[in-house]
N, C-alpha and C positions, 0 to 999 in steps of 0.2 A: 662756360665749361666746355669740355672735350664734347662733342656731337655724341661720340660714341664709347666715352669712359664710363667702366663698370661702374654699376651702383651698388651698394650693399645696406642703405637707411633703407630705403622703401620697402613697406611690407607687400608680398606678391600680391595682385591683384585677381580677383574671378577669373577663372581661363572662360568661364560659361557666364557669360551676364545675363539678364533679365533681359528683353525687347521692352522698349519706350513708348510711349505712347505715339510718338510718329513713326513708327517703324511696323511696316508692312507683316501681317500675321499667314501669310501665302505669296507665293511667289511661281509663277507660271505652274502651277499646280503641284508644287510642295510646300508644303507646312512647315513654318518657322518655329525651332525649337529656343533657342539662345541667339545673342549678338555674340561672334567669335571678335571681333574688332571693326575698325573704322581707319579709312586712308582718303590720299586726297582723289582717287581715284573712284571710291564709293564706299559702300558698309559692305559686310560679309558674316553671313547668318551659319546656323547647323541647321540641319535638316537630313532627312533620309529618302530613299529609292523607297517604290512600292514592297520590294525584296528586302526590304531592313538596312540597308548598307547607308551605313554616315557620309555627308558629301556637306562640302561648303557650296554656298547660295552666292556671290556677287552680283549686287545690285550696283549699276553705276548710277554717279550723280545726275541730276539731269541737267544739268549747264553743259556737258558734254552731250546727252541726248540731241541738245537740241541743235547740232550743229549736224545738218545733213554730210558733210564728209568724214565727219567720225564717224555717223552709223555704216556708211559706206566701208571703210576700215576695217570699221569694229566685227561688221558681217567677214569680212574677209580674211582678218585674223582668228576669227574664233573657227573657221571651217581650216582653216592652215594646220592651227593647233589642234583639233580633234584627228589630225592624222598623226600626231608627235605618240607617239608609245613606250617611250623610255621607260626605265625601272627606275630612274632617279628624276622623275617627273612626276607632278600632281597630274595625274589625266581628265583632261575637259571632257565632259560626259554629253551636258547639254546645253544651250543657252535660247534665247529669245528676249523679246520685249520691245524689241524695234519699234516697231508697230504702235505700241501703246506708249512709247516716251519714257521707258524705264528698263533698258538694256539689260541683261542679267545673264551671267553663266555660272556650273553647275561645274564642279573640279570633286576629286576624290579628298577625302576628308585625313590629312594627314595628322595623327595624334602625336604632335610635338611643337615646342616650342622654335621660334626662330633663331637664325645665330645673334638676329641684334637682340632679342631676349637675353639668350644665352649669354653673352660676353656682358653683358650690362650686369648680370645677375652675378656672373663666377668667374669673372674675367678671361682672362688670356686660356687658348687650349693647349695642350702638350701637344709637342709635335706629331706624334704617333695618330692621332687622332687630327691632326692638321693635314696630313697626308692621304690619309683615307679619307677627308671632306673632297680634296684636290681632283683625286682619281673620281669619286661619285658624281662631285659638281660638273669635270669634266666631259665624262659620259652622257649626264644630264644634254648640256650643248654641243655634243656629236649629233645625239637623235634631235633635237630643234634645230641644229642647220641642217640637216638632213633635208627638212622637207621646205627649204629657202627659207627659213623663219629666222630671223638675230633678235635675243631676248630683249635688249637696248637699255634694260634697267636692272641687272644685274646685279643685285645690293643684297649683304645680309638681312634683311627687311623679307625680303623674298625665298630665302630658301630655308627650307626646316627640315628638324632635325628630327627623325624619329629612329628607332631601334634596330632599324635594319638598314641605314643611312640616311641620306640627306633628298631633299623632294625640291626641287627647283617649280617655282611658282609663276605667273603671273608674266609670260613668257609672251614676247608677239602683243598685247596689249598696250604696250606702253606706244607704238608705233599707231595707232589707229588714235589714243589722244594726242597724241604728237600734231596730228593734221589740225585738230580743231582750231579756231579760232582763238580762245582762250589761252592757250599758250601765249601768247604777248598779251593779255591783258594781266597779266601776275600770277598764271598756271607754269609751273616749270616739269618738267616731262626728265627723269631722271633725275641722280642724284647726284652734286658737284662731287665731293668724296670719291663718288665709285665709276667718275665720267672719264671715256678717252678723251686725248686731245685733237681727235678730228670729229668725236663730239659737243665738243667746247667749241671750235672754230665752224660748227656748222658742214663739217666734208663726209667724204660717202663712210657709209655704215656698213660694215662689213664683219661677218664673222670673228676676226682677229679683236673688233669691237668688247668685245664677251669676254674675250680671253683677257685684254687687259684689266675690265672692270673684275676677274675674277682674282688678279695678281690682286688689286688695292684688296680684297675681302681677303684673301688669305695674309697679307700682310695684318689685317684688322682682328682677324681671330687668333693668330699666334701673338700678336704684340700688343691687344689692346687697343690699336689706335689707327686711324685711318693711314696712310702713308706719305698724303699729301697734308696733313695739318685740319688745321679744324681755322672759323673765321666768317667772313662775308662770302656769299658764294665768288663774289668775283675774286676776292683773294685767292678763292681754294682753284679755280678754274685757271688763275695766272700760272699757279703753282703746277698742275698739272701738266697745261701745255708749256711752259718754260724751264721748270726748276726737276732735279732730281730728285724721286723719294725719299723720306727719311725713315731708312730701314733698320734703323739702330734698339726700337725695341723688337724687333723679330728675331727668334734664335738664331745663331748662325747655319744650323744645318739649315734652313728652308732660305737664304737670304737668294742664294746664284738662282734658286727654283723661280721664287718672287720677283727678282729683277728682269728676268726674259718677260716674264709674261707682261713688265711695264715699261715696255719697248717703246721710246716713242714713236718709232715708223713702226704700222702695221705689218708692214711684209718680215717684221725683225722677231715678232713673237714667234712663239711653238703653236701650234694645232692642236686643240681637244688631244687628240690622239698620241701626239709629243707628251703633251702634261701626263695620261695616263701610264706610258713605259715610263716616263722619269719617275712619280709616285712610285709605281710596282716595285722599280728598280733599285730604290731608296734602301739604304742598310736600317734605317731605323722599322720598316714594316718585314723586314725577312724576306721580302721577294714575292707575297704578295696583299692582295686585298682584299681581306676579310673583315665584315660587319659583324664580329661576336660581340657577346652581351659585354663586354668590357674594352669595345671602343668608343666608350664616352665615359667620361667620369660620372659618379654613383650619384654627384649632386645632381647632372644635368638628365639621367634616369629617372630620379624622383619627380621633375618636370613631365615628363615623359607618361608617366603613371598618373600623372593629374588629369592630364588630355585624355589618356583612355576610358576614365570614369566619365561615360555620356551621358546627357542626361535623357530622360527617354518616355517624361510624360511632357506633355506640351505644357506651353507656358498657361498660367490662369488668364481667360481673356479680360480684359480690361472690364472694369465697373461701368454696370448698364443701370439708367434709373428703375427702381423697383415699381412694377405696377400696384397700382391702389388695391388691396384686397378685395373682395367680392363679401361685404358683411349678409351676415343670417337676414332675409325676409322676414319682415315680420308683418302679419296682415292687419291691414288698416278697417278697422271698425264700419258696418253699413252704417249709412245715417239716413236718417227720412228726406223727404225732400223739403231746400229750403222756404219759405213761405214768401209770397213777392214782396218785392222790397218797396217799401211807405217813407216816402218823403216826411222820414219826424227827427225828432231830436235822438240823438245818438244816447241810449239809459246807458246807466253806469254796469261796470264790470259784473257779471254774477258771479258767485264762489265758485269755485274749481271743484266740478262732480268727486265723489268720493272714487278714486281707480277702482274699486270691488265690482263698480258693477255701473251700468251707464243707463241715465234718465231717459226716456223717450220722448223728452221737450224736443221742440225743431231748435237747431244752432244757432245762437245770435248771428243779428245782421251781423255782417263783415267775417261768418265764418268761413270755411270752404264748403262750397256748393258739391252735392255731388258727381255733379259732373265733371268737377277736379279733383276729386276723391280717387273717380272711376278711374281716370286718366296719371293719375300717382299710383293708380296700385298695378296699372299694366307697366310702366315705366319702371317698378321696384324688378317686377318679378324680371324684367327684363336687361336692365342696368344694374339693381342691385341698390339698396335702401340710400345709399349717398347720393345718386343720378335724380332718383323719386323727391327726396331732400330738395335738392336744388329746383329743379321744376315747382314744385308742391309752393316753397318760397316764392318764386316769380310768378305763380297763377293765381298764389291769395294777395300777390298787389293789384293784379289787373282786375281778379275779382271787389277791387273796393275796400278790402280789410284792411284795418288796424290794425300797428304793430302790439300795441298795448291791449288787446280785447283777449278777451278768457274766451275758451274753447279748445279742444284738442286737438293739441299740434302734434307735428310726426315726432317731436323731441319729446315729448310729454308722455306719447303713446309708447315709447322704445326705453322710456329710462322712468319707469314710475320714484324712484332717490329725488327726481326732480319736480316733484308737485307743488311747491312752492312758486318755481320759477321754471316750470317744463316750459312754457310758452314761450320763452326769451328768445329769439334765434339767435345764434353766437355770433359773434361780430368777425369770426376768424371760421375756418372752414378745420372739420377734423383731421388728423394725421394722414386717416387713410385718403382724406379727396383733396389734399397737397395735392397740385401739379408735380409730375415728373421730373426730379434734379432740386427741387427745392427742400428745402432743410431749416429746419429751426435751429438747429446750431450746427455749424457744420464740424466734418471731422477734424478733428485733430492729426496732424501730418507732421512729417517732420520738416525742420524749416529748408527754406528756398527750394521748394522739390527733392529733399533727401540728402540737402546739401549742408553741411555743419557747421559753422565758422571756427575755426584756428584763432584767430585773429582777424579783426578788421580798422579798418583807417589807420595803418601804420605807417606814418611819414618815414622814407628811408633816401638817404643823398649817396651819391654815387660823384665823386669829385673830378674822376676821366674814367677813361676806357679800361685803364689798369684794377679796376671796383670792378663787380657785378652784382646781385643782388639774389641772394638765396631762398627762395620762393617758400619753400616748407616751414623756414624757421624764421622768416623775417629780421635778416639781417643781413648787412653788407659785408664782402668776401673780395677777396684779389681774384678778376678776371682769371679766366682759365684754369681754377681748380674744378674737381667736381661739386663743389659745394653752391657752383651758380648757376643758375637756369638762364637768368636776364645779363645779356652783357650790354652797355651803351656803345655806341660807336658814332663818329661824324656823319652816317648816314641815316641812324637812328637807329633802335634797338633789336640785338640778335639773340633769338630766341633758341634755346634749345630743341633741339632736332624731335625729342622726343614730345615737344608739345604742340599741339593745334591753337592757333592766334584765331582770333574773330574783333573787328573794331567796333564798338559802339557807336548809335549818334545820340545817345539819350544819357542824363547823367541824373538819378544811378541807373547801376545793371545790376541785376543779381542773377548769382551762380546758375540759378535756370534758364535764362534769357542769354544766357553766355553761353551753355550746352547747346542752346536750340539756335542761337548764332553761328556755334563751328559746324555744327550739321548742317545749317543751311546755308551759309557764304563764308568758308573759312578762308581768311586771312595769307597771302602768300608771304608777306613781309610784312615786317612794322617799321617802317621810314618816317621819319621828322616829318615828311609832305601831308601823312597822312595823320600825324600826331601830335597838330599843334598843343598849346598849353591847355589843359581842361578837358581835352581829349578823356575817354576812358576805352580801354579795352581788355579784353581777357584772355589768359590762359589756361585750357585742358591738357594734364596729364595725360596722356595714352594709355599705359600703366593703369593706375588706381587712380584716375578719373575726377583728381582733385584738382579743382579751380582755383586761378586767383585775380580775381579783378583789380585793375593797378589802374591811377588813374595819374596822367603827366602831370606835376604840379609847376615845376618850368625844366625847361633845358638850354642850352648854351651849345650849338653847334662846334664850334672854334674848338672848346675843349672837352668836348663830348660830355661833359658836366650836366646831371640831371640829379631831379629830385621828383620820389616817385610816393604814391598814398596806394599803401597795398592791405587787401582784402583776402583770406586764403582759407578756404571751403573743403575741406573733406566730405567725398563723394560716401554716404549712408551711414555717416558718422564713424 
């Protein structure tokens, strides 16, 4: 399907998720309230100033951590960026984590959705409101080059939209993972879609850099659709540095706006500052640029209104085992002392004293001696009758006693309903002196960790590249409608933009083990190299967080011909 073609099936998902049980509940001394989302770059939490003020958390991955020229970078951009002060900028507040292997910065908490939200949700903008983004985003990257910074990743993904305009994000970051390592091992640093062609071909980065990757976003929000096509990256990146845009769904008034800014020589575009007179200038804004409450349409408001309800008690911490209660003392009877013990025949049982009231005979051999009477009853008061229990038990084996002899036991003594059989010691310990996490029946949860199944094991064939395969409804569709997430291709399968891949080496996987896979080594591609027959691997929605595990049943390079066994899991049913 299109990377970036509206959706209108999907039901919206939480703007406010819940934190995971891997996901950090503090972060260089703020308190995690929600997960806002997840990128290939890291997670990004809510949280608040000691002053009350909302601020996003970015945590980065640590496969980037560990690569000493990123943190080199990443220190260097984040101090770049705490001088950038735009009004159409997220402001970096604070950052750290070097140190301990878990990078982190602190940006102001912008309550609105993104444009790649936005256009996925409500499609194409009117131009009036395409021109006020223009002039905003604009401005946005006067003040970031200002202080030598070039955003380098410049994509609807990145900038949001709130009520009083647009907040350019995530600015100077993309250049500090640029350096690592990872980048050629299947990290790719920007996005094909919204890359110049001397960042395609690897040439200097330069401010004019922004400006083009903002012409493909303004062609993307007026028309829907990237400008260069959708595909393999390397398709999209030929297309860029060779082929002209295809500016045919963008209105005509913004078409001459769009084409300067997708200049293929650098030195041919306009200047942040060129975009803004041309915007102002524009007969459709009147001459000039104003953020009133009716420069976005009313659906992408209600977005708007979602994000501002914060949430504002912390999350419930994760389930800790319950300690064993501390049961009522109860005092253990004096006994006389026992008489010394005569090498004779073991008599048989006597009856079990009447509870009313206790004989002053000495205790059969093999009872408990006072002296482990004495030492259970300091043990009780001290532990608590289950500790006394337990000891009391393992001092009348060493004392010589019989499991089967009559006399009074702590079970006999605590529960007189059992004078029949108070002496019995129970072959299983009570609820309360369970070990810690153990459970006699455990709870009931919902299945694969909150995850539902749709369907599962559905063989689906894909006969070429011209098929795709529609994840939600499990069924095969013509390549490049919205109805496909998976398209096959000669180099293996292309995934929708909007999903995170993770490969399997284990067959099965289920939808948990798939979540805790894209969070811990997400997938850059899914290539035939990496997906022979039997292979399995999965995909997470971004969105509403639903999985589908597919597993290669065969494929046919030649004619990109596959046939696939798919699994598809709604994320809390």
């Amino acid at each position: 399907m299109p990377s970036d073609s509206p959706q209108h099936s999907v039901p919206l998902p939480p703007v406010f998720q819940p934190l995971l049980p891997d996901d950090p509940r503090e972060v260089g001394g703020y308190r995690l309230f929600a997960r806002l989302g997840s990128g290939g770059m890291g997670r990004v939490y809510l949280s608040y100033t000691p002053g009350g003020r909302p601020v996003a958390v970015k945590v980065v991955r640590p496969e980037f951590a560990e690569d000493g020229e990123f943190r080199r970078r990443f220190a260097q951009e984040v101090s770049s960026a705490q001088r950038i002060h735009g009004l159409y900028t997220a402001q970096v507040i604070d950052s750290g984590g070097l140190d301990s292997g878990a990078p982190w910065l602190v940006t102001s908490y912008v309550p609105g959705p993104s444009l790649q939200q936005v256009v996925r949700e409500h499609g194409a903008l009117p131009v009036r409101t395409v021109l006020l983004l223009v002039g905003g985003i604009a401005e946005a990257l006067q003040a970031i080059h200002s202080v030598a910074v070039v955003h380098r990743d410049l994509k609807p993904a990145n900038v949001l939209v709130a009520a009083d305009g647009p907040r350019v994000i995530d600015f100077g970051i993309a250049r500090a993972a640029d350096a690592t390592a990872l980048t050629g091992t299947g990290y790719r640093i920007g996005s094909p879609a919204f890359m110049s062609p001397e960042q395609a071909q690897g040439g200097p980065i330069t401010p004019a850099t922004d400006v083009f990757a903002l012409g493909s976003l303004t062609a993307y929000v007026a028309g829907g659709a990237p400008p260069f096509g959708d595909g393999p990256d390397s398709a999209v990146l030929y297309r860029v540095v060779h082929e002209e845009p295809d500016l045919g769904g963008v209105p005509p008034a913004l078409r001459e706006l769009v084409a300067r800014c997708l200049a293929k020589a650098p030195q041919d575009r306009p200047t942040p500052p060129e975009l803004i007179r041309a915007a102002r200038e524009h007969p459709v804004v009147g001459g000039q640029l104003r953020f009133g409450e009716d420069w976005l349409p009313g659906r992408v408001n209600t977005e708007i209104t979602r994000r501002a309800d914060l949430p504002r008690t912390p999350p419930t911490p994760l389930p800790v085992p319950e300690a064993a209660p501390v049961p009522t003392v109860v005092p253990v009877p004096t006994m006389p002392s026992a008489p010394p013990l005569v090498p004779a025949p073991v008599p048989a049982p006597a009856p079990a004293p009447a509870p009313a009231r206790e004989e002053p005979h000495p205790a059969p051999r093999g009872g408990v001696s006072w002296r482990t009477l004495l030492v259970v009853v300091l043990v009780a008061l001290l532990a608590g009758t289950a500790g006394g229990l337990a000891l009391m038990r393992g001092l009348q084996k060493d004392d010589g006693g019989a499991s089967g002899q009559a006399g009074p036991t702590a079970s006999g003594t605590r529960d007189g309903a059992n004078a029949g059989g108070g002496d019995r010691v129970p072959s299983s310990p009570p609820p309360s002196a369970t070990r810690p996490g153990a459970s006699a029946s455990p709870r009931e949860s919902a299945p694969a960790g909150g995850y539902v199944a749709v369907y599962e094991n559905r063989e689906l064939s894909s006969p070429s590249s011209d098929y795709g395969f529609d994840l939600p409804n499990g069924r095969v569709a013509p390549s490049g409608t919205p109805a496909t997430f998976v398209d096959p291709t000669a180099d293996g399968l292309r995934l929708d933009t909007d999903f995170d891949a993770y490969i399997g080496r284990s067959d099965p996987l289920t939808a948990q083990q798939c979540a805790d896979g894209i969070d811990r080594s997400p997938a850059a591609r899914l290539g035939w190299e990496d997906l022979p027959d039997g292979r399995v691997f999965c995909a997470r929605n971004r969105k509403d967080r639903s999985i589908a595990v597919v597993r290669v049943v065969s494929h046919d390079t030649g004619s990109a011909a596959v046939r696939l066994s798919i699994g598809y899991y709604r994320h809390g049913g």
